[in-house]
Backbone as XML, in Angstrom:
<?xml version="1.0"?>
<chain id="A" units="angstrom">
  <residue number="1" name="UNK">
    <atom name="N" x="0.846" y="-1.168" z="0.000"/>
    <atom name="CA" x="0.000" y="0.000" z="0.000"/>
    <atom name="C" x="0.900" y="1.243" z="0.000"/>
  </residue>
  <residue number="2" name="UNK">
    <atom name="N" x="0.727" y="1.810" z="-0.915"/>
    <atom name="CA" x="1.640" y="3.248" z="-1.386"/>
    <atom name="C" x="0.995" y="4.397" z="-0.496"/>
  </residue>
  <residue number="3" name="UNK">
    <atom name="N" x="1.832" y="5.714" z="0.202"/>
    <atom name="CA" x="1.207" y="6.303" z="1.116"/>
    <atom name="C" x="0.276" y="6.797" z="1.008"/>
  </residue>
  <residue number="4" name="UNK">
    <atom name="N" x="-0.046" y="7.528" z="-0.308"/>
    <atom name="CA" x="-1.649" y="7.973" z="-0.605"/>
    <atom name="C" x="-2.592" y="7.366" z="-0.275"/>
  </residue>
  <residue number="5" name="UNK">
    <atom name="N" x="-2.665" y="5.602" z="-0.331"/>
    <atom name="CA" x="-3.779" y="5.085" z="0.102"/>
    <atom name="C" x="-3.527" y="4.946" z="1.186"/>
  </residue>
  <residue number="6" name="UNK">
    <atom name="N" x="-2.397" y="4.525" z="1.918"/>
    <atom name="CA" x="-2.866" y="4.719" z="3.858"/>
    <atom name="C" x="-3.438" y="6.500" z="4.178"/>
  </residue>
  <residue number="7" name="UNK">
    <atom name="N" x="-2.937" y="7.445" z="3.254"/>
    <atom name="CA" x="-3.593" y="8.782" z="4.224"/>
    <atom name="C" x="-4.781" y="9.123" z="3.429"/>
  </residue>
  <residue number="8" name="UNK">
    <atom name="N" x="-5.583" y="8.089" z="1.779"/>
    <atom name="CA" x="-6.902" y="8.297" z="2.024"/>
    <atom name="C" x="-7.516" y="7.499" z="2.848"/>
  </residue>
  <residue number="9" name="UNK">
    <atom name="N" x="-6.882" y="6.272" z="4.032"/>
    <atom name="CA" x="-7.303" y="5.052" z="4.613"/>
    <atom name="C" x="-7.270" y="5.584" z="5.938"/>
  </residue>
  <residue number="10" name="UNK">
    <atom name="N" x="-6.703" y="6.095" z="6.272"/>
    <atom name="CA" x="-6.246" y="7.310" z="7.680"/>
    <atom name="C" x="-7.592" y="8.188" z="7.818"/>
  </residue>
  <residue number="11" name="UNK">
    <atom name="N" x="-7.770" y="8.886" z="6.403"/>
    <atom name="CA" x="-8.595" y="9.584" z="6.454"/>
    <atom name="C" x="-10.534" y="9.240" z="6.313"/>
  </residue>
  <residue number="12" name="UNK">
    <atom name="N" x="-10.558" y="8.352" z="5.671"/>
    <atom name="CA" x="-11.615" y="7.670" z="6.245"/>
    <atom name="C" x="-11.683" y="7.006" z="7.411"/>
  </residue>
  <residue number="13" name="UNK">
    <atom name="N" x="-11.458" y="6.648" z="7.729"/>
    <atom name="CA" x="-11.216" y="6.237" z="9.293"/>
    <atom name="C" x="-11.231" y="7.153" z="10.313"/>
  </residue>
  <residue number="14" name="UNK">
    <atom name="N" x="-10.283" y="8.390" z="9.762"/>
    <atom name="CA" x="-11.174" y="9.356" z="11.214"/>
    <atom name="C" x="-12.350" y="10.031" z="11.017"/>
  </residue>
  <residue number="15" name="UNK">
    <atom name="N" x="-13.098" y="10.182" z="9.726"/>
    <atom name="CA" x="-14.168" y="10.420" z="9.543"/>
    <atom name="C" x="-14.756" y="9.702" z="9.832"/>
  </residue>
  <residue number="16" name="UNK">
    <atom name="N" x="-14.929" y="8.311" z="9.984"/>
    <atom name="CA" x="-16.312" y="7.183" z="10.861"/>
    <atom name="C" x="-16.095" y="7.187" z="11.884"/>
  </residue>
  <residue number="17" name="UNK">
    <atom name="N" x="-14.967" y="7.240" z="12.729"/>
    <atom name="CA" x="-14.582" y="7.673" z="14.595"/>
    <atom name="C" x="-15.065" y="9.021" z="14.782"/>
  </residue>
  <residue number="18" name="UNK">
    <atom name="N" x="-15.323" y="10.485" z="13.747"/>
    <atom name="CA" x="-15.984" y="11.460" z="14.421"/>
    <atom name="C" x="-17.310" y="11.304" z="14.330"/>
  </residue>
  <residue number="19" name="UNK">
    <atom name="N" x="-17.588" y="10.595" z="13.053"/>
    <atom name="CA" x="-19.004" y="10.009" z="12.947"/>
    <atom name="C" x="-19.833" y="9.559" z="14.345"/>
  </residue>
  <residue number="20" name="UNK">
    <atom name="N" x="-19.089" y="8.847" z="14.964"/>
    <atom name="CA" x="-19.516" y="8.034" z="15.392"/>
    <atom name="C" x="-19.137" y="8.287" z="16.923"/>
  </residue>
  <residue number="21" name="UNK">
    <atom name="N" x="-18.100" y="9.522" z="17.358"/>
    <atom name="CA" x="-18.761" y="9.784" z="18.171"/>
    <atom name="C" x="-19.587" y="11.231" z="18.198"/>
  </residue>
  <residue number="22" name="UNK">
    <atom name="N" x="-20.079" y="11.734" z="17.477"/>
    <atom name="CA" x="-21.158" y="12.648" z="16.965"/>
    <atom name="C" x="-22.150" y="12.290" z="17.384"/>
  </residue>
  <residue number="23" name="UNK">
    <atom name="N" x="-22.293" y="10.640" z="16.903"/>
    <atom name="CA" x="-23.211" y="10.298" z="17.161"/>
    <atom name="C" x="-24.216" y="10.044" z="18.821"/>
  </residue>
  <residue number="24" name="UNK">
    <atom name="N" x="-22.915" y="9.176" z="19.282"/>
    <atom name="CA" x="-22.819" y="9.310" z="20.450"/>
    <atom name="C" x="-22.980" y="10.193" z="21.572"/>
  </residue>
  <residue number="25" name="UNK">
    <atom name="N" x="-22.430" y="11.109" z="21.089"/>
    <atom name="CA" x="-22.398" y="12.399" z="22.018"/>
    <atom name="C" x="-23.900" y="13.185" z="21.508"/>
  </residue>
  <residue number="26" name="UNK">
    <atom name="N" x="-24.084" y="13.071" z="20.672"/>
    <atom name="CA" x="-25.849" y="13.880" z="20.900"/>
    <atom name="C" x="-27.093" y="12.718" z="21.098"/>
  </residue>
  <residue number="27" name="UNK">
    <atom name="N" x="-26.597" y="11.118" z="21.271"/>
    <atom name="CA" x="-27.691" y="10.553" z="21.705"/>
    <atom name="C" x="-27.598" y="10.461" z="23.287"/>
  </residue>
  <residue number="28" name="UNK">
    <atom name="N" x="-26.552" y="10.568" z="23.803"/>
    <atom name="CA" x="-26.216" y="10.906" z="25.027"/>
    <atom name="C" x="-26.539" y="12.088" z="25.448"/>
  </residue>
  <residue number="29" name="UNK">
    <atom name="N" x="-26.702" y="13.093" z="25.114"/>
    <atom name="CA" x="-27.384" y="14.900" z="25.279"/>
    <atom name="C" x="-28.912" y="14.412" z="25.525"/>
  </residue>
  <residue number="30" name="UNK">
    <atom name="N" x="-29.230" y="14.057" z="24.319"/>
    <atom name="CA" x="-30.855" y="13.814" z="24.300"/>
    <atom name="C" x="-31.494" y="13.271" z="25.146"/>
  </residue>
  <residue number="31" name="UNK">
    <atom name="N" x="-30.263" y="11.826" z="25.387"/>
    <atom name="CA" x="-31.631" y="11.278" z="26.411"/>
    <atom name="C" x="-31.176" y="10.880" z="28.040"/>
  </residue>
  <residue number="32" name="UNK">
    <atom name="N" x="-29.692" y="11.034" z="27.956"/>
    <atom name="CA" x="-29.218" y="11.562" z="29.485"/>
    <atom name="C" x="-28.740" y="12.799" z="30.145"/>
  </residue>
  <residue number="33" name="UNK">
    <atom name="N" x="-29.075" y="13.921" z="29.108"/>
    <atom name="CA" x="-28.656" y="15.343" z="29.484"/>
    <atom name="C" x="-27.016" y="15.227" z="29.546"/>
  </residue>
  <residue number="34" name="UNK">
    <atom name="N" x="-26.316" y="14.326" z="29.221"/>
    <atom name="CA" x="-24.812" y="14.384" z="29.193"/>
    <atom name="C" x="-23.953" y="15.259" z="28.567"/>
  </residue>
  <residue number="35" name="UNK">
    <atom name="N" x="-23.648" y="16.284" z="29.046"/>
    <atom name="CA" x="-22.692" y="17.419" z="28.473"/>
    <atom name="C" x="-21.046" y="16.964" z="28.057"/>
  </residue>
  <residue number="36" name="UNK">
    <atom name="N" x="-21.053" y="16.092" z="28.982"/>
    <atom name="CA" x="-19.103" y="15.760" z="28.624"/>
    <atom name="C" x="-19.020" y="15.299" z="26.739"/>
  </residue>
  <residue number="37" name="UNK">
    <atom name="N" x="-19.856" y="14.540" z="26.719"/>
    <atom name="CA" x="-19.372" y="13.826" z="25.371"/>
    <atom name="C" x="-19.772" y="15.101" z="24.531"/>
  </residue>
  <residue number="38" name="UNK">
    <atom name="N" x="-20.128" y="15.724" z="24.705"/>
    <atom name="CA" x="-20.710" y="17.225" z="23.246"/>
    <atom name="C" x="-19.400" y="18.456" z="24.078"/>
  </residue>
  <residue number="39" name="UNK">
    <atom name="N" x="-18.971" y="18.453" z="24.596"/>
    <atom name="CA" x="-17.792" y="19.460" z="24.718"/>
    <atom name="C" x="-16.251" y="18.293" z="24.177"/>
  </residue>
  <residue number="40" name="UNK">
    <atom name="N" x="-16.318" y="16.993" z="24.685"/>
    <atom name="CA" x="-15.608" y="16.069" z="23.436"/>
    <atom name="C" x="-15.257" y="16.400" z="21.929"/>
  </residue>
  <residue number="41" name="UNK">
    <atom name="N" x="-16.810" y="16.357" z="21.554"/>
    <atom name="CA" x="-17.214" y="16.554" z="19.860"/>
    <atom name="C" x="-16.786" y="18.036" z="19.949"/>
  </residue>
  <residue number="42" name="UNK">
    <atom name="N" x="-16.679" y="18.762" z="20.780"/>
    <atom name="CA" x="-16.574" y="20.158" z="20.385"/>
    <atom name="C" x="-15.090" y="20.157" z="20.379"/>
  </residue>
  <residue number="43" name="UNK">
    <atom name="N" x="-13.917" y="19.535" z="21.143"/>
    <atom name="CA" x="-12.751" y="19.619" z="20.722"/>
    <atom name="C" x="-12.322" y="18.777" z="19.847"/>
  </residue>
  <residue number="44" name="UNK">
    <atom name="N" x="-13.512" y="17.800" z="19.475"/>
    <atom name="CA" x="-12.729" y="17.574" z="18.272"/>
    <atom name="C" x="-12.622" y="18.162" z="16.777"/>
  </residue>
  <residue number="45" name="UNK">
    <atom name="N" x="-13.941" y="18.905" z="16.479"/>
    <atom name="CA" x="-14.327" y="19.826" z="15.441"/>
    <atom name="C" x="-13.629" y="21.251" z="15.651"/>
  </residue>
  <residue number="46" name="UNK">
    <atom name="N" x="-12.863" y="21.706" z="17.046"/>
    <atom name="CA" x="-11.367" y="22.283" z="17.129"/>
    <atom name="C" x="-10.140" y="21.754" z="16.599"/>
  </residue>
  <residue number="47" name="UNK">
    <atom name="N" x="-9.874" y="21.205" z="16.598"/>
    <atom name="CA" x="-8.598" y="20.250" z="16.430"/>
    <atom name="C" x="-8.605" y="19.352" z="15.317"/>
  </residue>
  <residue number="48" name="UNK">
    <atom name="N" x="-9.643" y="19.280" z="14.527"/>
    <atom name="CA" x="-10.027" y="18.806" z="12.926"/>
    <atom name="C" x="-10.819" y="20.125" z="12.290"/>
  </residue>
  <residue number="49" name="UNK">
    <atom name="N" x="-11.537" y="19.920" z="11.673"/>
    <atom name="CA" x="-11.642" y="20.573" z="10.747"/>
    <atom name="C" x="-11.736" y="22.244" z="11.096"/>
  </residue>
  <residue number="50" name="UNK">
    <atom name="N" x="-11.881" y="22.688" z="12.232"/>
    <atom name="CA" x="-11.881" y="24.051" z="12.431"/>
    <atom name="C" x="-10.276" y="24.495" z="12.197"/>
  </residue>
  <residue number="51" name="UNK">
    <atom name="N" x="-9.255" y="23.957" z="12.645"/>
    <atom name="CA" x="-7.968" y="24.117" z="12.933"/>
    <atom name="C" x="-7.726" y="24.008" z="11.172"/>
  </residue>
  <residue number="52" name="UNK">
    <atom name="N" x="-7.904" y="22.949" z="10.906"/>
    <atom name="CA" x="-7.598" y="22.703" z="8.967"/>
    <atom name="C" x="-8.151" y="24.099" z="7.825"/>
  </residue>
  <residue number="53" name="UNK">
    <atom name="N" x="-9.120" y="24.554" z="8.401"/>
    <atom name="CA" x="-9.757" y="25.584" z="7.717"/>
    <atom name="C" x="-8.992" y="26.913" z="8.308"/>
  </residue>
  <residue number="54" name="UNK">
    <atom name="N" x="-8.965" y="27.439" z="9.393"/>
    <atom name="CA" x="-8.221" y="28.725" z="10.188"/>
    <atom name="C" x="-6.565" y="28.586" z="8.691"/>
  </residue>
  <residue number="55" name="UNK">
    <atom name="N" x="-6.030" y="27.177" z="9.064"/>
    <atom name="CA" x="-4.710" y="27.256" z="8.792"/>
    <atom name="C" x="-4.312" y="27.836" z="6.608"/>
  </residue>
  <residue number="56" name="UNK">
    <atom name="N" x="-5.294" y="27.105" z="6.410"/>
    <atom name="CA" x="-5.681" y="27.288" z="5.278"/>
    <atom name="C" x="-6.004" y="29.134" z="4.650"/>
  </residue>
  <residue number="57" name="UNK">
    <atom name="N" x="-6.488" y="29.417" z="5.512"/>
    <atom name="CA" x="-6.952" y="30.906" z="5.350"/>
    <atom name="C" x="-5.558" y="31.573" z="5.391"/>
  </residue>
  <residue number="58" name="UNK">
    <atom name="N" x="-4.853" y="31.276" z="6.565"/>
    <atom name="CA" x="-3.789" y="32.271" z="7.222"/>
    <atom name="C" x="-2.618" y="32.011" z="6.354"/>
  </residue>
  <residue number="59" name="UNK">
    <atom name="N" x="-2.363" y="30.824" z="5.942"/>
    <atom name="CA" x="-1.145" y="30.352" z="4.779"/>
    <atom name="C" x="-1.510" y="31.136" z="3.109"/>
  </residue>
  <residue number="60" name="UNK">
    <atom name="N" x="-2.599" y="31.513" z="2.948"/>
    <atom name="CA" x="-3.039" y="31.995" z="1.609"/>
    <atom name="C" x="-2.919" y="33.826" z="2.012"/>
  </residue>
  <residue number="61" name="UNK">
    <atom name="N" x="-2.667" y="34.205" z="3.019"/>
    <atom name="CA" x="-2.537" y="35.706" z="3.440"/>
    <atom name="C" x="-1.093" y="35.672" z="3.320"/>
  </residue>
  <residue number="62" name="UNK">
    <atom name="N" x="-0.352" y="37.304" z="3.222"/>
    <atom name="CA" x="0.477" y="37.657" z="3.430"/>
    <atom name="C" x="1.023" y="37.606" z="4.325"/>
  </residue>
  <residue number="63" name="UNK">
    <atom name="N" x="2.817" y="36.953" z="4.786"/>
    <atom name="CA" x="3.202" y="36.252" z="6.211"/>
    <atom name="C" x="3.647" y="37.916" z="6.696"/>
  </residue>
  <residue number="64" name="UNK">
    <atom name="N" x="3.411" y="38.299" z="8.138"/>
    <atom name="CA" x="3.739" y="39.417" z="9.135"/>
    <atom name="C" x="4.673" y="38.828" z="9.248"/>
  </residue>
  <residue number="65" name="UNK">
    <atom name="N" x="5.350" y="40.105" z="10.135"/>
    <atom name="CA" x="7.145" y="39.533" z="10.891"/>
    <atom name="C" x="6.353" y="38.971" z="12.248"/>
  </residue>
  <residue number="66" name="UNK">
    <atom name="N" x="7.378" y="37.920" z="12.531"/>
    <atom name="CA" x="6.606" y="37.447" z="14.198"/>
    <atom name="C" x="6.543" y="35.930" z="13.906"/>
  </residue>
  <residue number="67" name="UNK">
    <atom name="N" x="5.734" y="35.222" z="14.166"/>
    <atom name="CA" x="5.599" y="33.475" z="14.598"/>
    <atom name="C" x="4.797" y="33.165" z="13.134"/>
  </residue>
  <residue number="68" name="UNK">
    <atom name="N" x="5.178" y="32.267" z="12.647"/>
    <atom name="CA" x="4.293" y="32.075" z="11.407"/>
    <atom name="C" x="2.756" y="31.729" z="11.605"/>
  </residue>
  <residue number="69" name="UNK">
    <atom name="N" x="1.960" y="32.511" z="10.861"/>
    <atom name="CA" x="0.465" y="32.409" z="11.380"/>
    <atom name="C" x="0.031" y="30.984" z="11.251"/>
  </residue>
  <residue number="70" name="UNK">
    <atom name="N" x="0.881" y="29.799" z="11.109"/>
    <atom name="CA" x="-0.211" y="28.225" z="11.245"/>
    <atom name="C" x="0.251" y="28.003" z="12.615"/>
  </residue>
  <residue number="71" name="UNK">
    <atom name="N" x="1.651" y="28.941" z="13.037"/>
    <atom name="CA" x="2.227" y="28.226" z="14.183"/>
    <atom name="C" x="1.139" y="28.801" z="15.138"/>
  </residue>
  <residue number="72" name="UNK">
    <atom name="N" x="0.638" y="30.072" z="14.880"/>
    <atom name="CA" x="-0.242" y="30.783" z="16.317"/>
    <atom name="C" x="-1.892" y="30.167" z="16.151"/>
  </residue>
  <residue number="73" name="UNK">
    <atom name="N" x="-1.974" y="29.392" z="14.630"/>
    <atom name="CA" x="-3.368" y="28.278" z="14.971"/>
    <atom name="C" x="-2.620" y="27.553" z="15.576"/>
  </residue>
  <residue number="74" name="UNK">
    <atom name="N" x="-2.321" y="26.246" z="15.439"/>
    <atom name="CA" x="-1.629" y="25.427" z="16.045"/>
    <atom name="C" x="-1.672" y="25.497" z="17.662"/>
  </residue>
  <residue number="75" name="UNK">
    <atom name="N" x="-1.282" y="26.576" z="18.317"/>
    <atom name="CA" x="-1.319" y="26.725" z="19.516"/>
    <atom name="C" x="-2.312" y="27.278" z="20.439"/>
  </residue>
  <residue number="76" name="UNK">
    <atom name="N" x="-3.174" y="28.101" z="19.271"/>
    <atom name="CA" x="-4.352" y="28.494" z="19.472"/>
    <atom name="C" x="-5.946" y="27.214" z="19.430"/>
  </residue>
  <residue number="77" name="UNK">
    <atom name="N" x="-5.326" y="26.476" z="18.901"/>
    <atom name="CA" x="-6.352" y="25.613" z="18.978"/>
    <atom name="C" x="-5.944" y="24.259" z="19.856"/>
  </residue>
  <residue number="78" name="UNK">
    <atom name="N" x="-4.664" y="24.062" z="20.157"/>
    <atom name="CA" x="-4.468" y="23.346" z="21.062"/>
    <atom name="C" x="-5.081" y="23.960" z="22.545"/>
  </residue>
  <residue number="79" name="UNK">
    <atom name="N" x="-4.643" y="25.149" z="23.004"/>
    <atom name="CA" x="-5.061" y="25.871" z="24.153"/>
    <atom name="C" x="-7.001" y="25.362" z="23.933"/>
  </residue>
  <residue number="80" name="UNK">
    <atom name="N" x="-7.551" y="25.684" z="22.861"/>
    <atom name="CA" x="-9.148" y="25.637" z="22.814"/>
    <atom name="C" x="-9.372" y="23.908" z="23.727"/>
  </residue>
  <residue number="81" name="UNK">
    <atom name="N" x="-8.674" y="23.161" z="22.733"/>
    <atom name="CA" x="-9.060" y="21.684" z="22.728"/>
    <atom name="C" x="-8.521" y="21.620" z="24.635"/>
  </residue>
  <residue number="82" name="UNK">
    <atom name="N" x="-7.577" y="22.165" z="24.888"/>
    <atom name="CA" x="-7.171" y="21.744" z="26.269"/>
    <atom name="C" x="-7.961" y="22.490" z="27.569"/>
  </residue>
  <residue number="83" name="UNK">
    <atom name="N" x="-8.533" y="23.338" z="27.797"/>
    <atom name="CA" x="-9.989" y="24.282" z="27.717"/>
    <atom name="C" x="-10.555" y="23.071" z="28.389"/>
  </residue>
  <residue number="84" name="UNK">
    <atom name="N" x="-11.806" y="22.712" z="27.171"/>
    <atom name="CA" x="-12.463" y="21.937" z="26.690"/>
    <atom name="C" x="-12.573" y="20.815" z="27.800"/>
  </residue>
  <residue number="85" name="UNK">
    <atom name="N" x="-11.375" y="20.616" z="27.523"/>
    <atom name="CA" x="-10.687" y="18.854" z="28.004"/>
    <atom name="C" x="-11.344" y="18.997" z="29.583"/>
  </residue>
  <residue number="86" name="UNK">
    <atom name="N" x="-10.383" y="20.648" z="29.925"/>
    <atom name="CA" x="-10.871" y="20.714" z="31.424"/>
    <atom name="C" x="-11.971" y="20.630" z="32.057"/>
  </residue>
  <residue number="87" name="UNK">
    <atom name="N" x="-12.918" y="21.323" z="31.024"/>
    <atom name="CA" x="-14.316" y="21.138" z="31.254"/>
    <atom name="C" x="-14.981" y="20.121" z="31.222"/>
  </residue>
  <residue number="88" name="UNK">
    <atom name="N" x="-14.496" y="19.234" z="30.340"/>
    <atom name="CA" x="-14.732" y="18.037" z="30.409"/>
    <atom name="C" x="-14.794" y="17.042" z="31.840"/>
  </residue>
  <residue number="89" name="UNK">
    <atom name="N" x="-13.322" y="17.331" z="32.296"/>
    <atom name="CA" x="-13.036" y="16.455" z="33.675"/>
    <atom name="C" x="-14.008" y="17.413" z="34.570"/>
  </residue>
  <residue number="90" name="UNK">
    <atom name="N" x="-14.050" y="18.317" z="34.838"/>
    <atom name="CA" x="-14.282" y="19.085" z="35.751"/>
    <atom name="C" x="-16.235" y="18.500" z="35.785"/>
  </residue>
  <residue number="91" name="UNK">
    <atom name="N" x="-16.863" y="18.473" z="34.864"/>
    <atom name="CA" x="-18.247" y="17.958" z="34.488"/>
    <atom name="C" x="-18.614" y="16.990" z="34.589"/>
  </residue>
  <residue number="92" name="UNK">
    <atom name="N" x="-17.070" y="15.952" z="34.247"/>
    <atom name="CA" x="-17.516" y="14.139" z="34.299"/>
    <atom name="C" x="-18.046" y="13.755" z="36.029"/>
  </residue>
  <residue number="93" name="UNK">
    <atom name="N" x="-18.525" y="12.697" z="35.912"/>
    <atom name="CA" x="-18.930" y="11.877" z="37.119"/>
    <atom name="C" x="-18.694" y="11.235" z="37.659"/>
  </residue>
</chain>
């Protein structure tokens, strides 16, 4: 298997694991009021596709003097996802 197909095989694969816990996490909202698993899904739609899109924008702009703008997503969305995380523990049971 040549690398293209492990990172389109990578990449399906984490699309049915967010699938699926998407899923999870809002049948768990609905019918046990469970907040942890939907602040979960919320760092993970930080840290996938919100983070992929920010980086995308800022690499197609003109680079400032200072930290390269994917490096200040990068850290900016790690800080979000780690947030999150806290809220997470801090909520669990």
């Amino acid at each position: 298997m040549d690398a293209r197909a492990v990172v389109r095989l990578l990449r399906r694969l984490n699309l049915a694991a967010a699938l699926a816990l998407a899923a999870v996490a809002v049948l768990r909202l609905l019918h046990q009021g469970a907040v942890v698993p939907m602040l979960l899904l919320a760092g993970l739609l930080i840290v996938g596709p919100v983070e992929d899109w920010l980086k995308r924008r800022v690499v197609s702009r003109p680079v400032d003097p200072g930290p390269p703008a994917a490096q200040v997503v990068d850290q900016a969305t790690s800080l979000a996802l780690i947030l999150i995380l806290v809220a997470a523990a801090l909520l669990a049971r």
